[in-house]
DRENKOLMAR-273110 format. One record per residue: x, y, z of N, C-alpha, C in turn; residue in three letters. Coordinates in steps of 0.001 Angstrom, whole numbers, padded with zeros to 6 digits, always signed. Layout:
% residues N
XYZXYZXYZALA...
//
This chain:
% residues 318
+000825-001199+000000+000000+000000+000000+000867+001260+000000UNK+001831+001587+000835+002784+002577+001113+003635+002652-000514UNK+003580+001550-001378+004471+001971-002671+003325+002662-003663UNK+002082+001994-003427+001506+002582-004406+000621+003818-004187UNK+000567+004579-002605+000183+005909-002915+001885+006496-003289UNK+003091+006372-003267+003825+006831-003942+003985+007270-005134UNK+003451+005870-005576+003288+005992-007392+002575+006881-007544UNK+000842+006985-007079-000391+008133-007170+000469+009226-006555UNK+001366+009490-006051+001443+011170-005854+001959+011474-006816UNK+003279+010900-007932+003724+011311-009365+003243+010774-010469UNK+002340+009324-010920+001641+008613-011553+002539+008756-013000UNK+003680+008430-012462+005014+008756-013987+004528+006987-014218UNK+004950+006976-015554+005083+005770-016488+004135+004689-015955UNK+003350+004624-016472+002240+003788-016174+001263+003156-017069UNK+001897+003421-018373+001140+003375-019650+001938+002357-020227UNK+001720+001874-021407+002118+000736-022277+003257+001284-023362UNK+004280+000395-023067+005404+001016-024229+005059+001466-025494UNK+003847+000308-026192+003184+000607-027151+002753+002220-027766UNK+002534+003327-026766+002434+004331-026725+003334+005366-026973UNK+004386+005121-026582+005745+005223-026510+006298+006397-027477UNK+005700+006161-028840+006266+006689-029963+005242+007976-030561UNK+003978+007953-029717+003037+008997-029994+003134+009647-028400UNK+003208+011122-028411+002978+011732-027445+002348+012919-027512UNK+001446+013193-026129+000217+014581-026218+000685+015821-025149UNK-000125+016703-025405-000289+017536-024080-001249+017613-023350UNK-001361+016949-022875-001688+016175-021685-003150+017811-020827UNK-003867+018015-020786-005053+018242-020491-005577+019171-018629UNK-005338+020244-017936-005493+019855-016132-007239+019315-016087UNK-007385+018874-015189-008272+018300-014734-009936+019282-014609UNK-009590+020539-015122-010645+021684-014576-011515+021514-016312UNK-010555+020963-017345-010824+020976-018544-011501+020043-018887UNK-010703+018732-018641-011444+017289-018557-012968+017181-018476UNK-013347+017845-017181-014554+017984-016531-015418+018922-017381UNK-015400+020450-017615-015712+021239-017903-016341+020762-019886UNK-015728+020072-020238-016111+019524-021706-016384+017986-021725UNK-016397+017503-020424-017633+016349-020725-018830+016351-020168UNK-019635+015639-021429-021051+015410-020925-021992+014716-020084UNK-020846+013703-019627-021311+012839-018224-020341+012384-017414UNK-020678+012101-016566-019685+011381-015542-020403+009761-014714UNK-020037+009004-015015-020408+007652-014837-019107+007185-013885UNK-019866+006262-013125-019160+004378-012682-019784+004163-013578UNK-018720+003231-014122-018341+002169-014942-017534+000355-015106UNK-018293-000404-015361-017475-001475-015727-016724-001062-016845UNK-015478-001797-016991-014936-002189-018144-015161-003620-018714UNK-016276-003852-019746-016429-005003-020094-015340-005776-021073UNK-014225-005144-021821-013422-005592-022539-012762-004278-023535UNK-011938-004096-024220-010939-002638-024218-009710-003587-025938UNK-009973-002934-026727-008885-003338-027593-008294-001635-028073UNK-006863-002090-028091-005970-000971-028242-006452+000561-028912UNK-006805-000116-030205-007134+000356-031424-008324+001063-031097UNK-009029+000028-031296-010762-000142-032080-011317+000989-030208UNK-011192+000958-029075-011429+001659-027612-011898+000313-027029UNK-013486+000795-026117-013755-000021-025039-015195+000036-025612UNK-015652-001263-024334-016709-001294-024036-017289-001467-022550UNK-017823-000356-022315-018522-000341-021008-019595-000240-020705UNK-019890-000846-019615-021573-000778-018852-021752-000132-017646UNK-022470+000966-017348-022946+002150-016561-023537+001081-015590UNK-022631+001556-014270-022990+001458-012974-024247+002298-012256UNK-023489+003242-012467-024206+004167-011606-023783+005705-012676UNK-024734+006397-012717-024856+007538-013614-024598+008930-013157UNK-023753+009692-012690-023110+010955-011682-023792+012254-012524UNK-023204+012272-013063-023642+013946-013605-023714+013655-015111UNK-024503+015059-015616-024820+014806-016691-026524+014280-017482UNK-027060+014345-018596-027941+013775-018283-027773+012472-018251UNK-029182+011234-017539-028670+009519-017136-028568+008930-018388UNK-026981+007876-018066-026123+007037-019172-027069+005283-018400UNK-027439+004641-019027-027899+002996-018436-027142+002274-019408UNK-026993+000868-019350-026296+000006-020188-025542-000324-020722UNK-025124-000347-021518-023475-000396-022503-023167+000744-023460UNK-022134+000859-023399-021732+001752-024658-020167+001624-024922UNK-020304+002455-026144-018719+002106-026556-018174+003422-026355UNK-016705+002920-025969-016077+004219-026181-015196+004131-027396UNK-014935+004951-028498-014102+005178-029466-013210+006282-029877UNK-013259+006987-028917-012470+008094-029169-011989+008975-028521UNK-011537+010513-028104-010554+011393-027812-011326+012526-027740UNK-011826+013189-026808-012349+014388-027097-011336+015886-026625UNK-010214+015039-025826-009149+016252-025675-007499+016138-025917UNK-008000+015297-027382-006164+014763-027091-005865+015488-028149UNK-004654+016223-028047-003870+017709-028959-002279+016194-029210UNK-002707+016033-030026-000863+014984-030272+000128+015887-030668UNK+001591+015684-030296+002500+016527-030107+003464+015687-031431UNK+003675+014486-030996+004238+013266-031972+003729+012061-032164UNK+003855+011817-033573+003491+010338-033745+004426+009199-034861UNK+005219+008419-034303+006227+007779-035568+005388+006392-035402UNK+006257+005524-036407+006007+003972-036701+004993+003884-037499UNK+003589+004738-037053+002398+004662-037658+001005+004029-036580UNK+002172+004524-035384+001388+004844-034182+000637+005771-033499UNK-000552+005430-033498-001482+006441-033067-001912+006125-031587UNK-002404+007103-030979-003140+006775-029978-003634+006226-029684UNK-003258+005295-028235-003965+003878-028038-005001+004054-026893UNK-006221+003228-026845-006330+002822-025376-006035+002074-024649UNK-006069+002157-023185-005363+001335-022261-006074+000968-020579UNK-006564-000235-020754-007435-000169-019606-007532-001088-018973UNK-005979-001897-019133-005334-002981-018785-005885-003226-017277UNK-006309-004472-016970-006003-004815-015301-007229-003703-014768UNK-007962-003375-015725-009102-002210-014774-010770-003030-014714UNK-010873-003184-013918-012527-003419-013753-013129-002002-013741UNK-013247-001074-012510-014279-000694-012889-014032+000979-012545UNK-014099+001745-012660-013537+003226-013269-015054+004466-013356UNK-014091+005579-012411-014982+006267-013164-014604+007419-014157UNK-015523+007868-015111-014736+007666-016383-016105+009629-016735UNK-015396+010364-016987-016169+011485-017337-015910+011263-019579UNK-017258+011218-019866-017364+011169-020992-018407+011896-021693UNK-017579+012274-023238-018492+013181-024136-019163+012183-025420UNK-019866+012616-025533-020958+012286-027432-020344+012120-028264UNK-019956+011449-029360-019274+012044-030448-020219+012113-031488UNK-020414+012208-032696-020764+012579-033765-021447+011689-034233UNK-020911+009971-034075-021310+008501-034241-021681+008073-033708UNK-022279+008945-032461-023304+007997-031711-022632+007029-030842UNK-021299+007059-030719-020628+006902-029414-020047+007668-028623UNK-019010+006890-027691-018731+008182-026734-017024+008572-026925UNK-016486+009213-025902-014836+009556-025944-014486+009667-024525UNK-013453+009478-024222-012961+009842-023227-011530+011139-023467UNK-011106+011766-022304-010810+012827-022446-009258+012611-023766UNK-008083+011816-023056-007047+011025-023326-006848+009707-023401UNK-005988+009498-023651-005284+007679-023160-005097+007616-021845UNK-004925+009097-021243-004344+008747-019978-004921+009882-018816UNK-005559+010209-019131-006660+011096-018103-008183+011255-018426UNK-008876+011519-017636-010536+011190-018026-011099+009883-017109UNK-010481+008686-016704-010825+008085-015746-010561+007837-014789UNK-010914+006981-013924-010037+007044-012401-010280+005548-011804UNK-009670+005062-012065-010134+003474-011311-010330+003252-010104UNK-011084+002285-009980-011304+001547-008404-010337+000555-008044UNK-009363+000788-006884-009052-000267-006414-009091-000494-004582UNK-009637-001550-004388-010102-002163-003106-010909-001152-002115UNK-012077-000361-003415-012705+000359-002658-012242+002149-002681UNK-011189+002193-003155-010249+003374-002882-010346+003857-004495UNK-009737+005086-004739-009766+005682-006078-008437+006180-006627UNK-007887+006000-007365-006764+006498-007794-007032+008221-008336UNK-007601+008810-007970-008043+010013-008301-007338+011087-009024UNK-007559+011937-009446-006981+012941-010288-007948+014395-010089UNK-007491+015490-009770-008198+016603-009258-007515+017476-010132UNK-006312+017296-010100-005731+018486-010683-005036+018334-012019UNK-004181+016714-012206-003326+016967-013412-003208+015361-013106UNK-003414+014764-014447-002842+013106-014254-001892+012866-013888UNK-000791+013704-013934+000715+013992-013704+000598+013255-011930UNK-000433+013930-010880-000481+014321-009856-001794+013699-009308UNK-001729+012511-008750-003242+011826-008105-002914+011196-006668UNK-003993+010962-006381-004175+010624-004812-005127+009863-004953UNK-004692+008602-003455-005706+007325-003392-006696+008388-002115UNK-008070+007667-002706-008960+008597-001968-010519+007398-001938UNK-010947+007391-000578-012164+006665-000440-012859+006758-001816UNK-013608+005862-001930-014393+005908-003409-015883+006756-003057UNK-016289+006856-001663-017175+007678-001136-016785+009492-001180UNK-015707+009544-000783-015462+011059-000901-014990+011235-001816UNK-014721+010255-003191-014487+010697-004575-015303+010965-005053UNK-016541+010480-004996-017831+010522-005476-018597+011949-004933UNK-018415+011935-004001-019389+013186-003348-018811+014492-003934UNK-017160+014416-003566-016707+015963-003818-016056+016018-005617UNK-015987+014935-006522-015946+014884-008201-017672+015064-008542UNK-019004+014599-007865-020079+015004-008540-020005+016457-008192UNK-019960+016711-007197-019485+018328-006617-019216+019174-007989UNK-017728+019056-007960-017065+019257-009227-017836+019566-010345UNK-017918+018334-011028-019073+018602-012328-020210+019333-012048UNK-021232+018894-011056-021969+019833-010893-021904+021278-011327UNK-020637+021839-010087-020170+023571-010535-020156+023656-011615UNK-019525+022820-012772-018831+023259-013593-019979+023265-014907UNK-021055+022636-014568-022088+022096-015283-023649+023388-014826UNK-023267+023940-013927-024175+025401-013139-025563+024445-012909UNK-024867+023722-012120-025929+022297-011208-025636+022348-009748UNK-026893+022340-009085-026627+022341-007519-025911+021383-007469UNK-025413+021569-005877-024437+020701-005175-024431+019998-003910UNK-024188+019163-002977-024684+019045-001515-023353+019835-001234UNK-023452+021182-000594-022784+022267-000096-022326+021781+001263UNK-023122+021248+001965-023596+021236+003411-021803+020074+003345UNK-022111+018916+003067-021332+017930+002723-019040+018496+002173UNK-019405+019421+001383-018607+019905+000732-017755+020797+001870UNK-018460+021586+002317-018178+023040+003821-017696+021999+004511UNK-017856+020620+005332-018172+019969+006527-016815+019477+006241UNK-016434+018872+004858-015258+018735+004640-013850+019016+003994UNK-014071+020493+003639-013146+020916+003734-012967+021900+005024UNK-013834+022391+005339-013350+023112+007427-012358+021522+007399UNK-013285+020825+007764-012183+019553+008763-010609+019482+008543UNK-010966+018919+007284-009522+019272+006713-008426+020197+006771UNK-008847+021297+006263-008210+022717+006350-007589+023061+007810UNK-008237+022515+008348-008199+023436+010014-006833+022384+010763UNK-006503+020974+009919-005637+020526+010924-004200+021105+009824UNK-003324+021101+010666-002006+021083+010131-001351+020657+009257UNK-000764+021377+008210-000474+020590+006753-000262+019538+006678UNK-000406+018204+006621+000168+016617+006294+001221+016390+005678UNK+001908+015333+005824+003214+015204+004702+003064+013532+004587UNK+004042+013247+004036+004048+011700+003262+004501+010741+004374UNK+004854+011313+005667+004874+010187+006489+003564+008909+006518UNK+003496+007525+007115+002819+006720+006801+001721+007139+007814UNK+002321+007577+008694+000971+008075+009839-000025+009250+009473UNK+000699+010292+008263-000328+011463+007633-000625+011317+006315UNK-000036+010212+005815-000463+010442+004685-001840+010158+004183UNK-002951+009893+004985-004308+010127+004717-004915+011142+004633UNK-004144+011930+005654-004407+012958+005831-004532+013979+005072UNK-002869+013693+004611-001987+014224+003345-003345+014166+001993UNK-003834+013543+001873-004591+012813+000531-006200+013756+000860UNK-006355+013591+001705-007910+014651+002060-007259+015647+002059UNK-006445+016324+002387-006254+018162+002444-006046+017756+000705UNK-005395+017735-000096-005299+017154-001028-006396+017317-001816UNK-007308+016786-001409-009167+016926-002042-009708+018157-001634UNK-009447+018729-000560-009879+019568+000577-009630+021302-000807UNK-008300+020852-000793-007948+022099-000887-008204+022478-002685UNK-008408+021131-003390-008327+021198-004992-010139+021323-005103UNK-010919+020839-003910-012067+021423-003998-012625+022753-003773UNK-011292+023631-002929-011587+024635-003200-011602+025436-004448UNK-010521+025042-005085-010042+025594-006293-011107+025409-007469UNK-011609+024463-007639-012697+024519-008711-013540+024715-008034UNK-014254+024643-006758-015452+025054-006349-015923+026850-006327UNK-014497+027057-005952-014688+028986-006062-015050+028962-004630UNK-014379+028329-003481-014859+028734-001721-013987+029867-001259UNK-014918+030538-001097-014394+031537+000234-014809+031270+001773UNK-013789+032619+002256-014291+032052+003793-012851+031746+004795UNK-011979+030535+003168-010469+030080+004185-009449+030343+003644UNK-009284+031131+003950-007837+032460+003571-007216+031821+004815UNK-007858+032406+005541-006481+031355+006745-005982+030310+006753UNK-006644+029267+006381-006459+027814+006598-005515+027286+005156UNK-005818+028677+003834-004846+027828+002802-003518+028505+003078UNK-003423+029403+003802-001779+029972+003311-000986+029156+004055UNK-001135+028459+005382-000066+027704+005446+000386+026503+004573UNK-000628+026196+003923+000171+025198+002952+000853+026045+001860UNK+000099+027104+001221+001163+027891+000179+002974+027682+000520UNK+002398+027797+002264+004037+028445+003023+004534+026906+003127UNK+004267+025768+002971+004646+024633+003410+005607+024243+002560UNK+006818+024637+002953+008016+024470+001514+008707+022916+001928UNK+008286+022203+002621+008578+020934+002998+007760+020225+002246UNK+006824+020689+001370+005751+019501+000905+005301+020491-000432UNK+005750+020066-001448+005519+020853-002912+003974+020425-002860UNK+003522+019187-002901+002022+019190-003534+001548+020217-002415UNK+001658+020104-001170+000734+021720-000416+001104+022915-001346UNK+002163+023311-001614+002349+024660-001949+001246+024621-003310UNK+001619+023853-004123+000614+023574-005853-000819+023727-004950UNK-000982+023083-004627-002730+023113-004243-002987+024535-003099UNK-001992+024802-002444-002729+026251-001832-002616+027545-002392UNK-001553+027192-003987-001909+028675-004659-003030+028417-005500UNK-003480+027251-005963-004826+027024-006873-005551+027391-005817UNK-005559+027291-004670-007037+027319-003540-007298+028887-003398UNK-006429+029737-003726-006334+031221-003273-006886+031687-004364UNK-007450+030839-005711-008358+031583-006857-009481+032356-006485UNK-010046+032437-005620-011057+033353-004562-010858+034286-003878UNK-009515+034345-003654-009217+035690-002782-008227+037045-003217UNK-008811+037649-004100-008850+038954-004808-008834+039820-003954UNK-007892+039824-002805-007636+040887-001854-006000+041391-002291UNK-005609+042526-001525-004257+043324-001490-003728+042156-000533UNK-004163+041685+000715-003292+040596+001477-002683+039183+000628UNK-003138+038813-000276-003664+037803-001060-002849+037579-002031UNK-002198+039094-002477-001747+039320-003794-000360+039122-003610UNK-000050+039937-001910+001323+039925-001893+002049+038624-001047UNK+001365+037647-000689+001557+036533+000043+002259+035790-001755UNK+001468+036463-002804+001525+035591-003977+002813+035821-004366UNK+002480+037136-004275+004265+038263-005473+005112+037438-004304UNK+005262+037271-003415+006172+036774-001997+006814+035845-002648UNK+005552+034746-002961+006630+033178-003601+006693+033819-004972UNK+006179+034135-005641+007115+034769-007127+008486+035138-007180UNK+008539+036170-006092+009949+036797-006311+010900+036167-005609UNK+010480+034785-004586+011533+034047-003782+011998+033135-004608UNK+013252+033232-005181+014257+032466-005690+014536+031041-005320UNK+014346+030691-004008+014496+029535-003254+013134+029044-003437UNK+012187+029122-004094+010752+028471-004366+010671+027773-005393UNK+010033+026541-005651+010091+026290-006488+009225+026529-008092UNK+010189+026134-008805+009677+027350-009958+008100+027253-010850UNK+007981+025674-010177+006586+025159-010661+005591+025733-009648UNK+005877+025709-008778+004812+026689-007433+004538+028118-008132UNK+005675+028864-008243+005568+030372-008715+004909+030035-010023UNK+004872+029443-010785+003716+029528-012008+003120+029146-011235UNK+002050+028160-010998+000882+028298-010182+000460+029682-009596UNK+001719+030386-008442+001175+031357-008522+000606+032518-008919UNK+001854+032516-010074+001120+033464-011326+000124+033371-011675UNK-000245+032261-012076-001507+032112-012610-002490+032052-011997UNK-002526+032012-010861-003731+032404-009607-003809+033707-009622UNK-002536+034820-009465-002560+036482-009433-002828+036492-011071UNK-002820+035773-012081-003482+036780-013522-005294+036919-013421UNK-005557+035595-012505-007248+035938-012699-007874+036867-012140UNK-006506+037591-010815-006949+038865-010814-006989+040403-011423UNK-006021+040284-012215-006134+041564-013141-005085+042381-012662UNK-004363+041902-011929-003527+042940-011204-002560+044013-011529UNK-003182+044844-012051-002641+046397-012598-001757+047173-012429UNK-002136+047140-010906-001245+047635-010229-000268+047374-009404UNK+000098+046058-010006+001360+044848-009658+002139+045032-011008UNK+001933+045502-011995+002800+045583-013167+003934+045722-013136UNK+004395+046778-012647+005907+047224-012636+006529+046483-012022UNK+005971+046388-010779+006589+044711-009920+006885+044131-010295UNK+005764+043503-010853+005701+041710-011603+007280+042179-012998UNK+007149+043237-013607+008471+043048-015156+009669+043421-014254UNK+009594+043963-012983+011053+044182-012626+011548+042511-012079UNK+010271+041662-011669+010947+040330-010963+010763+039680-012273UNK+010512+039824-013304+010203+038651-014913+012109+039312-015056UNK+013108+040455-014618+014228+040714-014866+015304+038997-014628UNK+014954+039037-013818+015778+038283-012663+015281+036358-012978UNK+013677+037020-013291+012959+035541-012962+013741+034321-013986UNK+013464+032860-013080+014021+031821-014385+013483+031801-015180UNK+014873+031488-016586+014093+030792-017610+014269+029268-017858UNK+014730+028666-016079+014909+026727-016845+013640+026237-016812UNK+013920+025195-017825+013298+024316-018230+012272+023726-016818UNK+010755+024106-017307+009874+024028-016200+008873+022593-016322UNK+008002+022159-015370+007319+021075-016150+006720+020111-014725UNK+006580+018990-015246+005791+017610-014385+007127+016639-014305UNK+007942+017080-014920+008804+016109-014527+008556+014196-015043UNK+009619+013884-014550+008813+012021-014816+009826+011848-015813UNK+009056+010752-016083+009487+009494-017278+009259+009873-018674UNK+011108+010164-019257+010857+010341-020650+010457+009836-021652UNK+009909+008831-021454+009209+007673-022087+007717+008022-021841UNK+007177+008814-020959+005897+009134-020818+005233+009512-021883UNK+003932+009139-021929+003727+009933-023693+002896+011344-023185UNK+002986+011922-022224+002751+013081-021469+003822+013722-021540UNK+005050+013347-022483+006101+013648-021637+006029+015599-022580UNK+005220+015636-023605+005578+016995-024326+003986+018093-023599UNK+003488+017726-022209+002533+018613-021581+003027+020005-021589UNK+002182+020978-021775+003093+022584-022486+002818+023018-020464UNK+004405+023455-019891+003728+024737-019305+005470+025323-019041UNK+005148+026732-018829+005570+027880-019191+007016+027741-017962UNK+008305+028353-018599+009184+028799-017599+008793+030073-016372UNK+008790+030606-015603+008532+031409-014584+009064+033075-015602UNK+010053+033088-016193+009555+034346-017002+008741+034921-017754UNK+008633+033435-018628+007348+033005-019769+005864+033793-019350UNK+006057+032739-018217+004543+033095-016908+004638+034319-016800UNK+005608+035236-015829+005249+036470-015830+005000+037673-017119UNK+005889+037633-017936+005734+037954-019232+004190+038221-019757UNK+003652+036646-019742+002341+036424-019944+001224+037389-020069UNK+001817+037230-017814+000757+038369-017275+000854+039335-017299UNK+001876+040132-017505+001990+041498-017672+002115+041917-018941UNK+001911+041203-020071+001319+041708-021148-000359+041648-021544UNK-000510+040926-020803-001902+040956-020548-002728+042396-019864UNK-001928+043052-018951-002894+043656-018366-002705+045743-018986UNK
//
């Protein structure tokens, strides 16, 4: 158990060599959701490389209700970067029973899933291999609080009520204890703030300004820092902004955090951070930024920006 939430915190190489020779850019998780038309449990009744799958609807989440079988045949968010041999994009759903799987319509009267390698989330022994933010980046998570706070999710994103009551109850809990880390005694813990805090981020909660900045500040544990500058997408205050410019302009941060943070301070418009923001884009890096992993990944060409790139961005933007 202890090796394989390891694997789910980086979910590097996990795909079939077969793949190997075609690679995408890879999709975050706010997108996935936001452009499919349902979200199902699912069996996997049988899966060939090529030709996709065939599955039968468990239980029907969001969306309007999916019953019975259907096929999946296709890709509704895959951007390919490379493809040699005369290899195309495969599916892969090896060793999976039963998954839940957010899917769109296609044209033929079947369905798609997002990628080869994001869009579902399997079940194992009850637990979920989950994905909130980036396939890159998942967490094993009860299959009960995957369910409650991913229909959540779609819901928002779909302008569908939500059980709120459920959602508040658990992220307070969460939030309020002390950042977690990968020891074996927190790392459950670790895995709900985890949900806690990536439900803030697509949910749009206010209210816990307090409770996310210590993970922003948690430079012992990168996934806190990633998930408490996505969680601060709600708080469009002057306190807010400069907690942000803080890890921007700290050199000793890491450089994938400070994009995150950027990109949390561009949804505010910040105008009057300009001069700031191009005097630290002077200084800011330009190495080579990313998810890291296995060059063999066929994720391995996912686009995101060096920390000058990022600032650049935003201050031509405003």
């Amino acid at each position: 158990m202890k090796k394989l939430r390891t694997i789910l915190l980086f979910a590097i190489a996990f795909f079939s060599t077969t793949t190997f020779a075609t690679t995408w850019n890879e999709p975050w998780q706010d997108k996935v959701i936001k452009e499919a038309d349902f979200f199902v449990l699912a069996k996997i009744n049988s899966f060939d490389r090529k030709e996709g799958a065939s599955i039968e609807i468990i239980k029907s989440l969001g969306g309007q209700e999916l019953t019975g079988k259907i096929k999946i045949t296709d890709f509704y968010l895959l951007e390919l970067c490379s493809s040699s041999g005369g290899h195309g994009a495969e599916f892969n759903f090896e060793d999976m029973t039963e998954c839940y799987i957010f899917i769109k319509k296609n044209d033929k009267g079947n369905y798609c899933i997002a990628t080869p390698t994001t869009g579902f989330n399997v079940v194992v022994n009850g637990n979920v291999c989950a994905t909130y933010r980036h396939s890159y980046h998942q967490a094993l998570v009860p299959a009960d609080t995957y369910e409650k706070t991913m229909t959540a999710i779609f819901n928002k994103y779909h302008n569908k009520p939500y059980d709120n009551q459920f959602i508040n109850e658990y992220v307070n809990k969460y939030l309020s204890l002390k950042p977690a880390g990968f020891k074996e005694s927190e790392i459950n813990t670790f895995f709900s703030q985890h949900v806690a805090l990536e439900c803030a981020y697509h949910l749009r909660l206010t209210g816990l300004y307090s409770k996310i900045i210590p993970f922003l500040n948690d430079t012992s544990n990168f996934h806190n820092q990633v998930s408490g500058a996505r969680a601060l997408i709600s708080y469009n205050t002057d306190e807010c902004k400069q907690e942000l410019l803080k890890v921007i302009s700290d050199t000793t941060r890491s450089n994938f955090v400070q994009v995150l943070c950027i990109w949390t301070l561009s949804e505010f418009k910040p105008r009057e951070l300009k001069d700031q923001l191009i005097k630290i884009s002077e200084t800011a890096s330009t190495e080579e930024n990313g998810f890291g992993g296995n060059i063999m990944d066929p994720r391995v060409c996912t686009d995101f920006p060096n920390v000058k790139r990022a600032i650049l961005k935003l201050t031509d933007s405003l």
